[in-house]
C-alpha positions in Angstrom: -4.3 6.0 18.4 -1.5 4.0 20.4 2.0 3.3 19.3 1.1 0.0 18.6 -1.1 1.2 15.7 1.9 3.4 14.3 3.9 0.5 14.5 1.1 -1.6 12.6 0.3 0.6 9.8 4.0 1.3 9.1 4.5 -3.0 9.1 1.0 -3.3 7.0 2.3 -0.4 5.0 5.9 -1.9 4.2 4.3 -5.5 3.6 1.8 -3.8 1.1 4.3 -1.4 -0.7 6.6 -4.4 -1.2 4.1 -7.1 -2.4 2.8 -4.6 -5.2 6.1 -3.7 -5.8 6.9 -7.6 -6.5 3.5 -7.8 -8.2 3.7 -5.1 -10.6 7.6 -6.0 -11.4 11.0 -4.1 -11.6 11.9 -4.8 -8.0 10.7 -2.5 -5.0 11.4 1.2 -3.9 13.7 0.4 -1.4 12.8 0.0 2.6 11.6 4.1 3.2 9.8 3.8 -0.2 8.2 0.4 0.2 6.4 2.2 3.7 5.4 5.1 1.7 3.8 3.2 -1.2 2.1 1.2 0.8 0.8 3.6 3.1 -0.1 6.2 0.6 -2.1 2.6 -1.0 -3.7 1.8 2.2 -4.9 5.1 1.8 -6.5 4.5 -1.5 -7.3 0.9 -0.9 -9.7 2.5 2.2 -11.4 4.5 -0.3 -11.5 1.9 -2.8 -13.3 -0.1 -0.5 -15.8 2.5 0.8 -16.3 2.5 -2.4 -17.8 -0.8 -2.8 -19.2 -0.4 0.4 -16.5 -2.9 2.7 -15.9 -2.3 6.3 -12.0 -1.8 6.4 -11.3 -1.1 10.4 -8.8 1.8 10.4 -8.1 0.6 13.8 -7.3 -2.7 13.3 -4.3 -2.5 11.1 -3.3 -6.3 11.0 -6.3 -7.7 9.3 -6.7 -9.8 6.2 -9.3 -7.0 4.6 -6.8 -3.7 6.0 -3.9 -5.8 3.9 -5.6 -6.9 1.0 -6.9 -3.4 0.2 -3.5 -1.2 1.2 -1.8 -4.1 -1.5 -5.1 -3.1 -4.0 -4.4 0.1 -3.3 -0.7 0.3 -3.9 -0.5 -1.3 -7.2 -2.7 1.2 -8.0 -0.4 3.9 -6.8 2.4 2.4 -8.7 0.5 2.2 -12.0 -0.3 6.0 -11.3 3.9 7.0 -10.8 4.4 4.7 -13.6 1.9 6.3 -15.9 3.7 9.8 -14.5 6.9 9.3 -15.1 7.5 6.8 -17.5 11.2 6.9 -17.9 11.8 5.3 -14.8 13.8 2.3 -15.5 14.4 -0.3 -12.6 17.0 -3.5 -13.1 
């Protein structure tokens, strides 16, 4: 694994965490959390989609399929912190 692919996830990652942030409402998690949302959701995006059975290439960070399943996956992280801590309140 190369810089480059650091660099990439962390870019998928912040792209991903801030789209389901904007999808899910209430604004985002700032810059730091935005990369950790949407990493932790590429995470369970990847195993949503071994799930179904679709090839998501872990080393090819800027695809179509690696975004669309770290975005998958991170609204479903944010519905899981929502459901655990429902008195957060965003304006």
């Amino acid at each position: 694994m190369s810089v480059w692919d650091i660099i990439g996830w962390i870019i998928i990652g912040l792209l991903a965490g801030w789209l389901a942030s904007v999808i899910m409402g209430r604004g985002g998690y700032g810059l730091v959390g935005d990369i950790v949302v949407g990493l932790v959701g590429a995470v369970i995006g990847g195993l949503v989609a071994r799930l179904f059975n679709i090839g998501v290439s872990s080393s090819d960070p800027f695809s179509w399929t690696s975004l669309i399943f770290a975005i998958i996956g991170a609204i479903i992280f944010i519905a899981i912190l929502r459901a655990v801590s429902p008195g957060r309140t965003r304006a």
